[in-house]
C-alpha positions, -999 to 999 in steps of 0.1 A, spaced: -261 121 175 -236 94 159 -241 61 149 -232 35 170 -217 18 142 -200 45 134 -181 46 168 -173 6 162 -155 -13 138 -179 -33 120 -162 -71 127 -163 -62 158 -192 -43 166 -210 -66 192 -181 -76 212 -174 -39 210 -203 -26 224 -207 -57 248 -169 -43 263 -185 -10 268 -215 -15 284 -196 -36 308 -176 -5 314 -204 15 315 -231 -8 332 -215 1 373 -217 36 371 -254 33 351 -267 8 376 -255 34 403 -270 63 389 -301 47 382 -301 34 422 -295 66 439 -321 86 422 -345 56 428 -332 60 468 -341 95 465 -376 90 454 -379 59 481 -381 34 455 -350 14 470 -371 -20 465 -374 -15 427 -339 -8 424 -330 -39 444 -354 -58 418 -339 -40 390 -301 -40 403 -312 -83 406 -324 -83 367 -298 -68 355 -276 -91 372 -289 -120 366 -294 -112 329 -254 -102 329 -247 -134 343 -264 -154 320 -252 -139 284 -277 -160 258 -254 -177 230 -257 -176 196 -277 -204 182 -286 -216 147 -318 -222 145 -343 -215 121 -364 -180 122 -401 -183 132 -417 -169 105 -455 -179 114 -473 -201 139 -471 -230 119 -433 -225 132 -435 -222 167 -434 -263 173 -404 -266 155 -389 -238 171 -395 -249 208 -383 -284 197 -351 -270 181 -347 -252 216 -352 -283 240 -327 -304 215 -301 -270 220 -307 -278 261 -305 -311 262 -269 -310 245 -258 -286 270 -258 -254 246 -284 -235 264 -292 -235 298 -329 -243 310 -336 -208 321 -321 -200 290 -348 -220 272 -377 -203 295 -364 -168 289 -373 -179 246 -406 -198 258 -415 -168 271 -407 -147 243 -421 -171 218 -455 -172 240 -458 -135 237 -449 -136 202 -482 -161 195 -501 -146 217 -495 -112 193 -502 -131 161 -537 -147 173 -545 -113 184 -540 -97 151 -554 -126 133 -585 -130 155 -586 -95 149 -579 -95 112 -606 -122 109 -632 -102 128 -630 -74 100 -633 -98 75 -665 -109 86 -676 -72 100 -668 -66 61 -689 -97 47 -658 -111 34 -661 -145 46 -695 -161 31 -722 -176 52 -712 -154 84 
């Protein structure tokens, strides 16, 4: 199978493949609809057909902010994201659609660390536990 980036020029690789999925996208969403008519599943293509709309609709920008490299980060981050609404460069579903991937990406990290810390005291690694 090729590289996508091999199909693409690289300066214009995103806008590239952003031109052909819109190309692409009616006759994938239609496929994807009829063989969920044919197993009866017509309301989860209607919910699917609505995602896929709505996220189409809604392209997210490009926005400079700073990565989140830890949790120490996250305030910053969600700050930085109101500031981007409030001067009209995101929209505020925008901003919930990155709450909402920011909230999954703490919830992952206390996870691992709660885990990480449980081995360490499973292990004897942190004194007087």
């Amino acid at each position: 199978m090729a590289d996508l980036k091999d199909l693409f020029p690289e300066d214009n690789f995103e806008r590239e493949m952003q031109d052909k999925l819109r190309e692409l996208a009616p006759s994938i969403i239609d496929t994807l609809y009829e063989r969920l008519a044919d197993d009866g599943s017509t309301n989860a293509g209607k919910v699917l057909l609505n995602k896929i709309v709505s996220d189409a609709r809604e392209p997210m920008p490009r926005l400079n902010l700073a990565p989140i490299e830890g949790l120490d980060d996250v305030p910053r981050f969600i700050s930085e994201l109101l500031s981007a609404a409030a001067n009209g460069q995101i929209t505020p579903s925008q901003v919930s659609k990155l709450i909402n991937s920011v909230s999954t990406y703490v919830a992952l990290q206390e996870k691992a660390n709660s885990r990480a810390i449980g081995k360490m005291i499973r292990e004897g690694k942190i004194p007087g536990m």
